[in-house]
N, CA, C and O of each residue as an XYZ file, in Angstrom:
436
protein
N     -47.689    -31.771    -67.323
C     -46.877    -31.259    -68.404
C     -45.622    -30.642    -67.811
O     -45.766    -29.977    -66.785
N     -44.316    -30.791    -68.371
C     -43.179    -30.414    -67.532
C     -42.906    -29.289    -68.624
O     -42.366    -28.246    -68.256
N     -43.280    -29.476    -70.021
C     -42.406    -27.924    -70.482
C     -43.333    -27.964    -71.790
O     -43.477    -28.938    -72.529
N     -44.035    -26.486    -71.945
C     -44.688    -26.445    -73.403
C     -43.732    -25.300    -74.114
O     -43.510    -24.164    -73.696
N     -43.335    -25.803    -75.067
C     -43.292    -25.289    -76.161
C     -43.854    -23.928    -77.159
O     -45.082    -23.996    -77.221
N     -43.390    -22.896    -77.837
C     -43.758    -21.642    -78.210
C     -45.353    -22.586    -79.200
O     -45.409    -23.682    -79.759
N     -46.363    -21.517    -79.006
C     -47.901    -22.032    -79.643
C     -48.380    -23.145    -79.166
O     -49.372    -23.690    -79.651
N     -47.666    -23.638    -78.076
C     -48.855    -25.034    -77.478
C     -49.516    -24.489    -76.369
O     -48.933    -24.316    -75.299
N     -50.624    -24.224    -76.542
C     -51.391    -24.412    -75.616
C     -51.707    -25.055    -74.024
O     -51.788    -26.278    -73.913
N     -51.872    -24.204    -72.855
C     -51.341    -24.938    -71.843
C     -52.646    -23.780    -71.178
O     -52.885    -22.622    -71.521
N     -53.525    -24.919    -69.790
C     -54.003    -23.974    -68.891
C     -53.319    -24.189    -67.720
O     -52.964    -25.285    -67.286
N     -53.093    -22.776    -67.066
C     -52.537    -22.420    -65.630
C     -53.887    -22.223    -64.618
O     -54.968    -21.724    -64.930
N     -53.660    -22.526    -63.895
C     -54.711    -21.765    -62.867
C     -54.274    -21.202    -61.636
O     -53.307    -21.861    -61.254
N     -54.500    -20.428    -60.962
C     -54.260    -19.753    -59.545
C     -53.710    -18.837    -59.931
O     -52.975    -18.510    -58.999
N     -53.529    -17.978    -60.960
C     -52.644    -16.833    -61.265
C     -53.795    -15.828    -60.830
O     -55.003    -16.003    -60.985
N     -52.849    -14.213    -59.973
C     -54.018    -13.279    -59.979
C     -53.510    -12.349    -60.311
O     -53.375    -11.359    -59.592
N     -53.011    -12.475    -61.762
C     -53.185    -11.736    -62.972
C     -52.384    -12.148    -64.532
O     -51.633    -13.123    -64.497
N     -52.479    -11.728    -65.289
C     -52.247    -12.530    -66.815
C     -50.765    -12.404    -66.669
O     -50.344    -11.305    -66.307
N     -49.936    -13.341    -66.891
C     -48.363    -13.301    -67.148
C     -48.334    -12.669    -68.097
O     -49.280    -12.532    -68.873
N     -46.935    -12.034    -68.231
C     -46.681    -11.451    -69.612
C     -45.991    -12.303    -70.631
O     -45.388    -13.123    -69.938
N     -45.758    -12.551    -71.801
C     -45.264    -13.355    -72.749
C     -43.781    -13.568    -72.246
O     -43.064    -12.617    -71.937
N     -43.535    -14.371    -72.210
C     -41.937    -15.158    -71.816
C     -41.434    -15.011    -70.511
O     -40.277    -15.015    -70.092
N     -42.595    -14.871    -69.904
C     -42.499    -14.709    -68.186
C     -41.988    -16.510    -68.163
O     -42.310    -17.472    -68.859
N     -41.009    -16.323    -66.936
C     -40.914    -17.891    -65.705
C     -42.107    -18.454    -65.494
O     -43.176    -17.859    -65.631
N     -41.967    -19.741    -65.117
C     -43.176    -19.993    -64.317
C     -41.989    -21.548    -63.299
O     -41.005    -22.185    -63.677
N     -42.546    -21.557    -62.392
C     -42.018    -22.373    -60.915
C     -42.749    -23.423    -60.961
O     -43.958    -23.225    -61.079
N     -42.298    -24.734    -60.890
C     -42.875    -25.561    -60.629
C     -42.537    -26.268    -59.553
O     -41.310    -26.284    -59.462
N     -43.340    -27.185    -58.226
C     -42.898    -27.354    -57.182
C     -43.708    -29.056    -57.193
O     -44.673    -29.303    -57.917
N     -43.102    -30.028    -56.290
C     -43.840    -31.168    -56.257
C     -45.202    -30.995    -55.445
O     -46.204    -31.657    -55.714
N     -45.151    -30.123    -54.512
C     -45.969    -30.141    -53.435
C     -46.600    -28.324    -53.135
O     -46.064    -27.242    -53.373
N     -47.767    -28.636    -52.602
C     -48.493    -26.709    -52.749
C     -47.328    -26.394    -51.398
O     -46.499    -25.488    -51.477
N     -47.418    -27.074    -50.504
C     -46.232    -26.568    -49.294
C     -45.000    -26.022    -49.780
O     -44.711    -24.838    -49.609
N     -44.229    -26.873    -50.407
C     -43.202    -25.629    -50.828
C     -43.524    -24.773    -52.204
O     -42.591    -24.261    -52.822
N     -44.546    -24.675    -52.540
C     -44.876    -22.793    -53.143
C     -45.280    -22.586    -52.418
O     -45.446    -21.435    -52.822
N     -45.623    -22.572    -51.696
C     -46.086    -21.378    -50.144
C     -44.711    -20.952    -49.155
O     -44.425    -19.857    -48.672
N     -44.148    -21.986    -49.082
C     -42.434    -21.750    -48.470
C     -41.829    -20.885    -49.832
O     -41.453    -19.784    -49.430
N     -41.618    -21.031    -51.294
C     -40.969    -20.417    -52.195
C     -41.617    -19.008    -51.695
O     -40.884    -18.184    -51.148
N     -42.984    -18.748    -51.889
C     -43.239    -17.437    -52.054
C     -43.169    -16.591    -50.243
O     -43.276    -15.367    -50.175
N     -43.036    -17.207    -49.304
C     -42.541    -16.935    -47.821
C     -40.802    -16.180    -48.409
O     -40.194    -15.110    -48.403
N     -40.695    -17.148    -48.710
C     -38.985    -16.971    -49.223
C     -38.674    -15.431    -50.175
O     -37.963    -14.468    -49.888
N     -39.455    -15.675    -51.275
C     -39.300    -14.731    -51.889
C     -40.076    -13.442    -52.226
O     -39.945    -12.772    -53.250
N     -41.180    -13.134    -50.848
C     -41.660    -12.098    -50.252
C     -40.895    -11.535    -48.963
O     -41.351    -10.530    -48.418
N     -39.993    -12.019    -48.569
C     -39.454    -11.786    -47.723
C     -38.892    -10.112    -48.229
O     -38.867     -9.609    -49.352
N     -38.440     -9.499    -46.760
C     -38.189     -8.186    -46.765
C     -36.963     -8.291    -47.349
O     -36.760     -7.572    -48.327
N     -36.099     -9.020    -46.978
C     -34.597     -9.224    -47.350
C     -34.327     -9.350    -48.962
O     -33.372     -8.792    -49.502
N     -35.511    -10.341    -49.833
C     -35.033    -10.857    -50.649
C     -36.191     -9.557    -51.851
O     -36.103     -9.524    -53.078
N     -37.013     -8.793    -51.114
C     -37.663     -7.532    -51.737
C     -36.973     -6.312    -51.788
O     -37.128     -5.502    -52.702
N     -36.048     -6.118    -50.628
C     -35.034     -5.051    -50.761
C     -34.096     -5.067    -51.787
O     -33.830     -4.237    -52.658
N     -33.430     -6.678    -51.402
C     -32.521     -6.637    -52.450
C     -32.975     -6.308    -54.516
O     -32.420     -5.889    -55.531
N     -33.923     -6.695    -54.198
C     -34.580     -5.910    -55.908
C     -34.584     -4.422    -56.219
O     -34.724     -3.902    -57.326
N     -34.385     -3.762    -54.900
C     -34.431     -2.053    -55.142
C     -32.847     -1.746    -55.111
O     -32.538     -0.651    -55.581
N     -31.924     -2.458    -54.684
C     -30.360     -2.219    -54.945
C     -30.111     -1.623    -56.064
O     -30.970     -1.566    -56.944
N     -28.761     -1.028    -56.218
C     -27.847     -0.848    -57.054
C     -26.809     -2.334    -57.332
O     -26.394     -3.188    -56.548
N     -26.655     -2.163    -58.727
C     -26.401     -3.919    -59.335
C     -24.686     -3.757    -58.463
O     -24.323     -4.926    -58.595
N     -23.839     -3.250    -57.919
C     -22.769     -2.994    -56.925
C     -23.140     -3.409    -55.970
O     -22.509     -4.395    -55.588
N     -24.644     -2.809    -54.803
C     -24.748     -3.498    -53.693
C     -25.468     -4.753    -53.908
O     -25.276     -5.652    -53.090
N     -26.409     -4.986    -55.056
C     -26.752     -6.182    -55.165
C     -25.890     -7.599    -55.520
O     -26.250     -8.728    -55.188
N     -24.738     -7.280    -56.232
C     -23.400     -8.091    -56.508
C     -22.646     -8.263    -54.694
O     -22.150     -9.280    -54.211
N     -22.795     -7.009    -54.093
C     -21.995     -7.492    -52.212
C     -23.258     -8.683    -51.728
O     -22.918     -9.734    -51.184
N     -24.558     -8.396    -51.974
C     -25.467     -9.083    -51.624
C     -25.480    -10.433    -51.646
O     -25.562    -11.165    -50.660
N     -25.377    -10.840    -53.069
C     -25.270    -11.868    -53.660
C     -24.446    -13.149    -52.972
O     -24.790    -14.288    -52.657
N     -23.501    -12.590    -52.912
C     -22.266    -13.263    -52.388
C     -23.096    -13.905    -50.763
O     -22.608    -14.912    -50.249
N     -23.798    -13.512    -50.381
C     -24.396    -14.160    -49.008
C     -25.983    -14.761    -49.123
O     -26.775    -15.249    -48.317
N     -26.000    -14.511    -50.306
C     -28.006    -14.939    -50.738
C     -27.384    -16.659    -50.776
O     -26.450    -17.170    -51.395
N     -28.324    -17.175    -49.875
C     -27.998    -19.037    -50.374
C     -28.914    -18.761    -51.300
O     -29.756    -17.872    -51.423
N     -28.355    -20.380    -52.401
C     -28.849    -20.290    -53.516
C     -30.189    -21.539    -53.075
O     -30.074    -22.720    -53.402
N     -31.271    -21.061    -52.385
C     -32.159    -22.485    -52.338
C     -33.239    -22.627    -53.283
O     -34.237    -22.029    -53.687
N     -32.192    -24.329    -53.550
C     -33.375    -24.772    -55.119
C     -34.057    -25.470    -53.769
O     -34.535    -26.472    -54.301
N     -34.337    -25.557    -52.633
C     -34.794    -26.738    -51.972
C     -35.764    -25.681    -51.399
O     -35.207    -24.677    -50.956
N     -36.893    -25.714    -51.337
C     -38.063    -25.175    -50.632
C     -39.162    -26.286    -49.935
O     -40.388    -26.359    -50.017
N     -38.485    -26.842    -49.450
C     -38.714    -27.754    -48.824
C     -38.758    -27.674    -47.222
O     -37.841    -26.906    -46.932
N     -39.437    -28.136    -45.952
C     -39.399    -27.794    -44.408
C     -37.930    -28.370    -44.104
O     -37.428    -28.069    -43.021
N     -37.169    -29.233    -45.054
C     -36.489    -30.250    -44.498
C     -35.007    -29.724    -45.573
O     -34.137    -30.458    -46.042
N     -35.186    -27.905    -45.735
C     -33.699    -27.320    -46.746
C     -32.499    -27.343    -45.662
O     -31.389    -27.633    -46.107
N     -32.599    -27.104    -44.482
C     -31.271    -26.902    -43.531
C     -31.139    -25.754    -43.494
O     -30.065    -25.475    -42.962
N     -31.925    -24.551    -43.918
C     -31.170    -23.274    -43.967
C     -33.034    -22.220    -43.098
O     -33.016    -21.363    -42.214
N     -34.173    -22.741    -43.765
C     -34.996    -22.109    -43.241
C     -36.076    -22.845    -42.477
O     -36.529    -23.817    -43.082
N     -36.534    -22.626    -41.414
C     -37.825    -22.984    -40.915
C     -39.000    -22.436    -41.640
O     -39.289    -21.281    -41.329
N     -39.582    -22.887    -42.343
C     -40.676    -21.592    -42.872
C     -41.733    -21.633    -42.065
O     -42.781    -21.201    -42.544
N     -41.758    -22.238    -40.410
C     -43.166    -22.437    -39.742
C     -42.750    -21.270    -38.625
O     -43.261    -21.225    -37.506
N     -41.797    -20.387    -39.078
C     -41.045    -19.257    -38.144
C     -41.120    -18.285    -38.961
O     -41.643    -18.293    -40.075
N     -40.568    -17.379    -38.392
C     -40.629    -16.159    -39.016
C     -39.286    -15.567    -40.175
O     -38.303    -14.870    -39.922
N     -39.797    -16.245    -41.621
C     -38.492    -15.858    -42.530
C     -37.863    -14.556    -42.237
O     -36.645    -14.470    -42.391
N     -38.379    -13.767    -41.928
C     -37.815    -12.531    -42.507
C     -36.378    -12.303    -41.329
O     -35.231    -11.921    -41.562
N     -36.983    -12.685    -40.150
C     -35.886    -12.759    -38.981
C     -35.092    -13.722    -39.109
O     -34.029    -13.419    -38.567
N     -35.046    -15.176    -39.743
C     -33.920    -16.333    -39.976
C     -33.190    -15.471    -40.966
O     -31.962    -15.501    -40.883
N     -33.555    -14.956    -41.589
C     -33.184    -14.340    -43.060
C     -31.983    -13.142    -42.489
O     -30.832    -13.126    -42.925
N     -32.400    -12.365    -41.651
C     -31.739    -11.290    -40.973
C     -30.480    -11.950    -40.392
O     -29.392    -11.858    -40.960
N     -30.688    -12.723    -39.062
C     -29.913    -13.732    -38.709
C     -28.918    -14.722    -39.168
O     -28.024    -15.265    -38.519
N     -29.383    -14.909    -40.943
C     -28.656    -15.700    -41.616
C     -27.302    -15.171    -42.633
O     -26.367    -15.816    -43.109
N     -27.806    -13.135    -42.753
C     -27.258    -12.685    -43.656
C     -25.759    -11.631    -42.514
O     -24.627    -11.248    -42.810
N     -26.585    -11.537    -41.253
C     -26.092    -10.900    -40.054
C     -26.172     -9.542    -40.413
O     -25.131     -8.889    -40.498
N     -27.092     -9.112    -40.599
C     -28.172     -8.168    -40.378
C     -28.492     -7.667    -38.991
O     -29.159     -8.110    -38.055
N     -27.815     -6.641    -39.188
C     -27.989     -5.626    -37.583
C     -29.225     -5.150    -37.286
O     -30.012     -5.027    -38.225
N     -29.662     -4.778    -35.912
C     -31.016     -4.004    -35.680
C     -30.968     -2.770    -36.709
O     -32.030     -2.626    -37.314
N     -29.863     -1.763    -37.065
C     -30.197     -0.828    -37.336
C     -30.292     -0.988    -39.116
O     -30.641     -0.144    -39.942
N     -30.022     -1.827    -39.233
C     -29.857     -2.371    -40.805
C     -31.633     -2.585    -41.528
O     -32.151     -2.162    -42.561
N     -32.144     -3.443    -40.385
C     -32.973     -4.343    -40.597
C     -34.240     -2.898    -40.362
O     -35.196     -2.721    -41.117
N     -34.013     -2.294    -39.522
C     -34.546     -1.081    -39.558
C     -35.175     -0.519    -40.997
O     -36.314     -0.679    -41.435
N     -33.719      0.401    -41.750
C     -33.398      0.671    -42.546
C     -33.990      0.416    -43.945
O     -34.237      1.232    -44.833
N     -34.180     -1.117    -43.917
C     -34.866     -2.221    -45.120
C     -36.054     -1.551    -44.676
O     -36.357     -0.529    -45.292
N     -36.948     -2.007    -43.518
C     -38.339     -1.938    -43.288
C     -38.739     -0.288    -43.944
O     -39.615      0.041    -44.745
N     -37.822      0.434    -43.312
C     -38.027      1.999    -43.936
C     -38.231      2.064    -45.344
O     -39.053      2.796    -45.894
N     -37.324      1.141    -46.000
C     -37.116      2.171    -47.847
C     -38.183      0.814    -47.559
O     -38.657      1.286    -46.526
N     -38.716     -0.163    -47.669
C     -39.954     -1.179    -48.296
C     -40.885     -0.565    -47.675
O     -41.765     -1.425    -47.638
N     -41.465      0.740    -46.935
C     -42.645      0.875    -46.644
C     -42.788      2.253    -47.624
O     -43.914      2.749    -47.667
N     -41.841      2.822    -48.320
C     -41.840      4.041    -48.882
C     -42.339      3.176    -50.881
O     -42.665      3.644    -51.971
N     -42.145      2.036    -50.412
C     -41.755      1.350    -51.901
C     -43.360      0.545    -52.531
O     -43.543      0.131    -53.676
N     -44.411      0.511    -51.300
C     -45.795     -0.366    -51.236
C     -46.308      0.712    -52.380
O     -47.443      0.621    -52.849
């Protein structure tokens, strides 16, 4: 099924916990890239940026690639490496920066 409709009926499975009404949902060809999507978008980089101010999240923005491709074969990530450091590397993210993130996301669990 590619798209249901408001009152049609649809089962999901693997969720671990109930969506809320008019939540997203991701669809991928392959379980490998939802496991690369959610690498991607557990990342420290792309979890910090959710605790911003919509000012530093707008400077942010401007350097977030936009990848619809979650795929091993996007050009931008290895996901059989360590995202969070390509991610650092990609945005040029200093030691003391990258620091900084790890600090406010361990105050944030």
């Amino acid at each position: 099924m590619v798209e249901a409709l408001p009152s049609t009926p649809v089962e999901i499975t693997g969720l671990s916990e109930v969506p809320s009404s008019g939540d997203t949902f991701m669809a991928f060809e392959t379980e490998k890239e939802a496991h690369n999507f959610f690498k991607y978008a557990t990342s420290e980089i792309i979890r910090f940026a959710f605790l911003m101010t919509d000012e530093s999240l707008t400077s942010l923005a401007k350097k977030v690639p936009d990848l619809l491709n979650y795929t091993d074969s996007n050009g931008l990530i290895n996901y059989n490496e360590d995202v969070n450091m390509q991610l650092y590397r990609l945005f040029g993210i200093a030691d003391t920066q990258r620091q900084y993130i790890k600090k406010v996301l361990s105050t944030k669990k």
